[in-house]
N, C-alpha and C positions, 0 to 999 in steps of 0.2 A: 058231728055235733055242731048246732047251731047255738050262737050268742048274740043273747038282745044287743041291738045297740047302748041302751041305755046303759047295759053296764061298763060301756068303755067310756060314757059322759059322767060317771061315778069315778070312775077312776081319777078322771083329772080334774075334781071338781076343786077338790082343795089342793093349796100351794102342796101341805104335807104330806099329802096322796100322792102328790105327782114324783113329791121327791121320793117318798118309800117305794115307789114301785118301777124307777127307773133301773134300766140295765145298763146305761150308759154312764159312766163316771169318769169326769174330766178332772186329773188331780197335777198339781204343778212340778210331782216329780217325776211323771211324763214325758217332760217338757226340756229341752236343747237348746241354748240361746247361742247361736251361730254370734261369731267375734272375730275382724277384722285387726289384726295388729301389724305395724309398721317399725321404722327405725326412726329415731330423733328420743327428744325429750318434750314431756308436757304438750306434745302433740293429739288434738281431738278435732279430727278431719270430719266433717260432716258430709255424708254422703250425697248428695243430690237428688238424686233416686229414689230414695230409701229414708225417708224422714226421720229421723231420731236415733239416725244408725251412725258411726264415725268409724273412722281410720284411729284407729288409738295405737300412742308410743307405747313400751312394756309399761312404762311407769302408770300411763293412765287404765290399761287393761288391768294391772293387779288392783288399782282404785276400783274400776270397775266388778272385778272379781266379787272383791272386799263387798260391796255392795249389794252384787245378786245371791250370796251362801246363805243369808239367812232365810232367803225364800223357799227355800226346801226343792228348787229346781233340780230337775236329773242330773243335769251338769254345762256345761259350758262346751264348745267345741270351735278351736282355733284353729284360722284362715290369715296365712303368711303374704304381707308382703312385703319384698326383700329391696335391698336400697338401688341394690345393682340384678340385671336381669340376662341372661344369656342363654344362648342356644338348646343349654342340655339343662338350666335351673340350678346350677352348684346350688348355692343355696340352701336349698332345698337338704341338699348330703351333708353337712356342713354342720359340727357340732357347735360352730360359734354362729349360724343363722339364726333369723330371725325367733322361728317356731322351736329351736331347740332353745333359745335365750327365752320366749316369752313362757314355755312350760315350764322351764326351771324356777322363772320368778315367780308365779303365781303359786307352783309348789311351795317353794320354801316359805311364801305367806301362807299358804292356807292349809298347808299338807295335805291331807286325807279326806278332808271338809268339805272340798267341792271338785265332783269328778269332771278333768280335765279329758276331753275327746281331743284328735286331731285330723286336719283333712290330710289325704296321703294323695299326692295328685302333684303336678307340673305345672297346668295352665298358669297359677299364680307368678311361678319365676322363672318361667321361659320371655325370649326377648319375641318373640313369635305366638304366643300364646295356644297353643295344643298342648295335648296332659302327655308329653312325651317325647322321645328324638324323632329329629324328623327325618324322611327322609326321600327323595326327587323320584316322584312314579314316571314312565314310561310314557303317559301322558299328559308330561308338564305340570300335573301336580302333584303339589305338595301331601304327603301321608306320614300317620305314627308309622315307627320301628314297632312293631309291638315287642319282639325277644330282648331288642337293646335296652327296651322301657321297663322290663320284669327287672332286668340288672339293677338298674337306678330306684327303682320303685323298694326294692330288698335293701339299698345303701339308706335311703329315707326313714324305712320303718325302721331301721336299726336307729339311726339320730333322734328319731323323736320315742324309740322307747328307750333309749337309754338316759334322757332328760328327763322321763321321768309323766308320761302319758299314762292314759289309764286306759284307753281304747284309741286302734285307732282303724281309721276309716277311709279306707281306698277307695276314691269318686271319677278312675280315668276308664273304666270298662275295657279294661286290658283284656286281652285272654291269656289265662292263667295266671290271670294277679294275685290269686286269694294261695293257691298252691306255692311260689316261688315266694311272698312273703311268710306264709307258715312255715316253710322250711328253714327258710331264714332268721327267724324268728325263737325257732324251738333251739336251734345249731347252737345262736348266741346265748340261750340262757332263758328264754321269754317267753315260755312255754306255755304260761298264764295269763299272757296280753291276749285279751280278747278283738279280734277283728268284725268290725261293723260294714259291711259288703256295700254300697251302692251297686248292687245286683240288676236290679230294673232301673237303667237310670237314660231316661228318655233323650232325643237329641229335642228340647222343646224349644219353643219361643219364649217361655217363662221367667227364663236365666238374665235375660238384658241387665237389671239394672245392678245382679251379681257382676256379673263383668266390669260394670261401672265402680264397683267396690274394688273390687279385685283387681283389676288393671289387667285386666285376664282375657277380652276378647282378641277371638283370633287375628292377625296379620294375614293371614292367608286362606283362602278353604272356610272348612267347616267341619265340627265334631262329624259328622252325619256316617262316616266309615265305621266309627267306634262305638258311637251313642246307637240306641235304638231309635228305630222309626215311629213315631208316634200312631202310626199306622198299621204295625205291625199285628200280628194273631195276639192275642192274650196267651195263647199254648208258648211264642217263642219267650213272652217273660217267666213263665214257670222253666222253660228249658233252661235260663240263665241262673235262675234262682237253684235249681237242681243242681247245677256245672259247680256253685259257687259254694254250697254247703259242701258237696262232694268232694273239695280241695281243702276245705276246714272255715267255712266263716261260720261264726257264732251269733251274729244278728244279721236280718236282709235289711236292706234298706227299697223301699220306690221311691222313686223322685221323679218329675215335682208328684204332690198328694194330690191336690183337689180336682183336679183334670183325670188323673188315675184311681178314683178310688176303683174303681171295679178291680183293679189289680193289684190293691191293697186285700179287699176280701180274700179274692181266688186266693194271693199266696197265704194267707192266714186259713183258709178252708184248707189248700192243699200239703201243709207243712206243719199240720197243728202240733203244736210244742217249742214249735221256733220264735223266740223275740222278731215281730217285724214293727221297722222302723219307716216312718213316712216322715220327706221333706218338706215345709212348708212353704216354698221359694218365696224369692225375691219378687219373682213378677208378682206373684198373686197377693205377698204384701202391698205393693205401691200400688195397687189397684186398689186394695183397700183405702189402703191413703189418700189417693188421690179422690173418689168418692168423698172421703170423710168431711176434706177439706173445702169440700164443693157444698157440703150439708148435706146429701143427699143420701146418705145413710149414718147410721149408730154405729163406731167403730165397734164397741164394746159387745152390742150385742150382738155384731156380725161375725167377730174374731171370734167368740166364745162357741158359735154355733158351727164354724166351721171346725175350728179343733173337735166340736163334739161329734160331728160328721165323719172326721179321720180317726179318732175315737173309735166308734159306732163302724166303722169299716171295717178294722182290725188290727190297727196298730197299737200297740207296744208304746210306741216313744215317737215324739213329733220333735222335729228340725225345725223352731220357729223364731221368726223375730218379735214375733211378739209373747215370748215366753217373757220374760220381766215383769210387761205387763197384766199377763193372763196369771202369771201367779200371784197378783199384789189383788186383782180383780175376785180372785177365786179366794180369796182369803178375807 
């Protein structure tokens, strides 16, 4: 069956056309507002990078919390960084670190009111920066442990769910991360902590000015052993996504999004029923930004069309920096 054109210049003829007959629907509780926290008092480190982004002490993160809850945003998701850094990330295990101090406090302000994610990962509090132990390959470089990393990765999630997380989300593309923490996890009592997979999570060039935040790029090497290839089939991210549910994760994640939407779709066509979540990095903010700042685009209208875009793909829930924003904008 053939359709005039005409009636698809009817359709968007008016504003209220346009809106009643959209299938796409961008809503703020979507929406993930990724959150750097540090050690000090009254500290709001401004990123460079990353325009309107900071390094915040606990004190100023729970301000900040206090802030974004009434936005109706999905929730918040906290990124550690610790005062002291070493080999293996103590830190990181460590019921008095950073991210187990800054979920407590944010909890006990806000309780139930705004769901706390956490990133489950190394790069942050390694003095080396890889999500993991290291350990000397045979030629001369440096590579993850991956078995020694599932041990540590399991002491992690135990820390930050027993502070008091509400999800959390493994970003080192371990093998068998999602199995060795679910085990972990159900043994202790947690049976109902849901895990957020960075399943498809690319080795990109997008990450940069995360790094810059996090104090996270590597000293050595490169993700590129662990992360996938940007290159690779679209069949090996369904393979990852498959491996990952099959161990127990309860949402995928892609990362970065806008470079990947095709395999945003794919896992949402081939997984129909699963939450899939898409990252909206770092790189592809500060390009934003940096454009904006130049005049040479409409942040507002750009950011909104892209989240409508990862929207429109098939995501579930977006990882953004400008969730604060897009929620005050969409309201």
């Amino acid at each position: 069956m053939s359709f005039p054109a005409v009636r698809l210049r009817r359709l968007r003829y008016e504003p209220a056309i346009r809106r009643m007959v959209q299938e796409t629907s961008l809503s703020p509780e979507r929406l993930i507002l990724p959150l750097f926290v540090r050690s000090g008092q009254n500290v709001r480190q401004p990123i460079a990078a990353m325009p309107g982004n900071f390094q915040l002490s606990i004190d100023e993160l729970v301000k900040e919390a206090e802030e974004v809850c009434p936005l109706g945003l999905g929730g918040i998701i906290l990124f550690g960084i610790p005062e002291k850094k070493d080999a293996v990330g103590s830190d990181s295990m460590s019921g008095d670190g950073i991210i187990a101090q800054a979920v407590r406090a944010v909890k006990q302000t806000l309780g139930n009111k705004l769901l706390v994610m956490t990133d489950v990962c190394f790069c942050e509090y390694t003095d080396h920066g890889h999500c993991g132990v290291i350990q000397k390959m045979p030629n001369g470089c440096n590579d993850v442990d991956n078995d020694a990393t599932l041990e540590n990765l399991v002491k992690q999630s135990l820390v930050h769910a027993r502070a008091g997380a509400d999800v959390l989300a493994p970003s080192g593309m371990m093998d068998g991360m999602i199995q060795a923490m679910r085990t972990g996890l159900d043994r202790e009592g947690f049976s109902h902590l849901p895990i957020m997979s960075y399943a498809a999570k690319y080795a990109s060039s997008f990450y940069g000015p995360f790094r810059e935040a996090a104090g996270s790029a590597p000293q050595c090497g490169d993700r590129r052993s662990y992360q996938m290839d940007p290159a690779a089939s679209a069949g090996q991210a369904v393979r990852e996504v498959q491996l990952d549910l099959q161990e127990g994760a309860d949402i995928i994640m892609v990362k970065p999004a806008l470079a990947y939407l095709d395999i945003v779709r794919m896992v949402r066509d081939r997984f129909e029923g699963v939450p899939v979540a898409a990252y909206n990095v770092s790189g592809e903010f500060s390009m934003v930004k940096a454009a904006t700042e130049r005049g040479w685009i409409d942040e507002k209208a750009v950011v909104l069309e892209s989240l409508t875009a990862i929207t429109r793909a098939g995501a579930n829930i977006i990882l953004t920096y400008w969730a604060k924003d897009a929620a005050k904008w969409l309201a």
